[in-house]
N, C-alpha and C positions, 0 to 999 in steps of 0.2 A: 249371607244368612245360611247357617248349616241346615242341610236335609236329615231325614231318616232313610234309609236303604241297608237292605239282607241282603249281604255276601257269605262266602263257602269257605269254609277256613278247612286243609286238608296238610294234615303233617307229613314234615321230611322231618327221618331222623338217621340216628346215626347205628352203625353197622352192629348188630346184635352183640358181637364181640367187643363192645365201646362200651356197650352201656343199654342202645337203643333209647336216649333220651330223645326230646325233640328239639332239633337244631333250630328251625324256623314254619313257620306254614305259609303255603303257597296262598295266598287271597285272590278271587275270582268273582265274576258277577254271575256265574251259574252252575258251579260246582266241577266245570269238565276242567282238564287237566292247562289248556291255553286257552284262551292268553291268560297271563295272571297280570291282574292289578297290582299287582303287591307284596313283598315277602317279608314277613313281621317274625319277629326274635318273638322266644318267650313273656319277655318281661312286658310285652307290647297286646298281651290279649289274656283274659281269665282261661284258665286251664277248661281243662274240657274233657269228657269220656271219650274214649276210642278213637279212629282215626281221621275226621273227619265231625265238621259241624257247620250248622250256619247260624250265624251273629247280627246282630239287630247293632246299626253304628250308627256314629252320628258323623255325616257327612260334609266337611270344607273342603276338600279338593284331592285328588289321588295322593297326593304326598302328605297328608292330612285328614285322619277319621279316625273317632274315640267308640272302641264297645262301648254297649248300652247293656247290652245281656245277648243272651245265648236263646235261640229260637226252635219249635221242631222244623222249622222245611223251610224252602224258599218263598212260602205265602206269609212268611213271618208270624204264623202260629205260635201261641207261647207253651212253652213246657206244659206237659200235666206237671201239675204238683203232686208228687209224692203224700201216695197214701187218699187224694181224693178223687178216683178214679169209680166206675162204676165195680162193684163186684164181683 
């Protein structure tokens, strides 16, 4: 039975001279640099702002976890939505 668990998704890309696209992201259970869980291709996570995010997944085993969505922090807080924030 799959879990829920917040990991840290934090891009490698390529040399500014290339392109600077994102090769892969490193996936972690607390955002530091080792050990990483995991290195997932693009096509394997929804894009994301800047360099660096953590992701709400649905959990079957290290070789095995689907995004759910995109979270603010590792307490797996959800985004403000845009535009209903205080003013």
């Amino acid at each position: 039975m799959p879990t829920e668990r917040i990991l840290h998704y934090r891009r490698a890309r390529a040399r500014p001279e290339d392109g600077g696209y994102t090769l892969f992201c490193i996936v972690t259970w607390n955002g530091e640099p080792a050990p990483a869980l995991a290195f997932r291709r693009p096509d394997q996570f929804p894009d994301f702002a800047g360099e660096e995010a953590w992701l709400r997944v649905r959990w079957f085993s290290k070789r095995r976890f689907e995004v759910i969505e995109q979270v603010s922090d590792r307490t797996g807080a959800r985004l403000a939505e845009v535009g209903h924030g205080p003013h």
